[in-house]
C-alpha positions as CSV (number, residue, x, y, z in Angstrom):
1,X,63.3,32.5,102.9
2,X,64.7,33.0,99.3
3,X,61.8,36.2,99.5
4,X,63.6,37.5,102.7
5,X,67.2,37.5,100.7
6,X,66.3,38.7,97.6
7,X,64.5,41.5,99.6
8,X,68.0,42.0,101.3
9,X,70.0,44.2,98.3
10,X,66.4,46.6,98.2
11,X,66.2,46.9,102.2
12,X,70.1,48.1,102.6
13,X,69.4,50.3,99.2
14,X,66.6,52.0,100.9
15,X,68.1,52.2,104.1
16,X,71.3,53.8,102.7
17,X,68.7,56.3,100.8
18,X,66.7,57.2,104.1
19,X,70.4,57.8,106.0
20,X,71.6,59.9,103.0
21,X,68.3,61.9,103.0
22,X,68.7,62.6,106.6
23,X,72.2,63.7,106.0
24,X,71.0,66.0,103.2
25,X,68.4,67.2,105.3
26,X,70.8,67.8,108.1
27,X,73.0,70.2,105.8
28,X,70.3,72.2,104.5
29,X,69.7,72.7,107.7
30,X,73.4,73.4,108.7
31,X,73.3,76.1,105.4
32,X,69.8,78.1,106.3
33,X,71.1,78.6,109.6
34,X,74.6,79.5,108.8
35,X,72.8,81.9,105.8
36,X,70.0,83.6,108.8
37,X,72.7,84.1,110.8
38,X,75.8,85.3,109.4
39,X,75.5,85.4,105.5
40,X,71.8,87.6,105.1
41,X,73.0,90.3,108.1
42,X,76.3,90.8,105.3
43,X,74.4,90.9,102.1
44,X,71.8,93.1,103.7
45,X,75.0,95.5,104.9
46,X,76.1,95.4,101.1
47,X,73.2,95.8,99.5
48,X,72.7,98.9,102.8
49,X,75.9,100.7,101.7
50,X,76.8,100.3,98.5
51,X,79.5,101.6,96.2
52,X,80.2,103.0,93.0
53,X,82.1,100.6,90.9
54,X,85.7,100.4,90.8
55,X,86.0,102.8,93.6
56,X,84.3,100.0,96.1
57,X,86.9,101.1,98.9
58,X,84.5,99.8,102.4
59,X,83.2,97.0,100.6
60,X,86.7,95.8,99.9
61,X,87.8,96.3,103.3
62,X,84.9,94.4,104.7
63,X,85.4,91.7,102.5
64,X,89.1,91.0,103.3
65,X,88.0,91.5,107.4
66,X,85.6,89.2,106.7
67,X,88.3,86.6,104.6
68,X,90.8,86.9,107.7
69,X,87.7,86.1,110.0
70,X,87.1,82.8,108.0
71,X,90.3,82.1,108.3
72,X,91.1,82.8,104.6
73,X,94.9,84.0,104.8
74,X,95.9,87.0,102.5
75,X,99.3,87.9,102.0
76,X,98.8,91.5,100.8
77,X,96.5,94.4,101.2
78,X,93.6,94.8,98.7
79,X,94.3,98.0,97.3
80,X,90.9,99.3,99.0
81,X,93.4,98.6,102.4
82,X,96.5,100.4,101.1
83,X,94.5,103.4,100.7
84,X,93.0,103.2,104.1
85,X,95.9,102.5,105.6
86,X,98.1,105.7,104.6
């Protein structure tokens, strides 16, 4: 019996560690699909059209449509936007 409770602290220990593993597991999950479907299409479109620095007026654009999307409020135009917009 003493056996069974000193086993006790070791069982919950590893039984925490197998839940938290499943939980990690279950996010990297969670990430690669959120990565192959949303996050690798608007790298690829990036990396597709690029830009010359400092004048980086689409990618800019795409980027704040892309914030508002996400729900990322922004309270003034990027200057890419201003430009677009006259």
């Amino acid at each position: 019996m003493r056996l069974s409770l000193a086993a006790l602290p070791l069982s919950l220990f590893l039984g925490a560690l197998s839940a938290s593993g499943a939980a990690a597991n279950e996010l990297s999950i969670s990430v690669k699909n959120d990565y192959d479907s949303y996050l690798a299409p608007l790298f690829e479109h990036f990396h597709r059209n690029p830009e010359l620095s400092e004048i980086e007026t689409e990618t800019a654009a795409r980027m704040a449509q892309e914030l508002r999307g996400g729900d990322f409020a922004s309270g003034t135009a990027l200057p890419a936007e201003r430009r677009l917009m006259q």
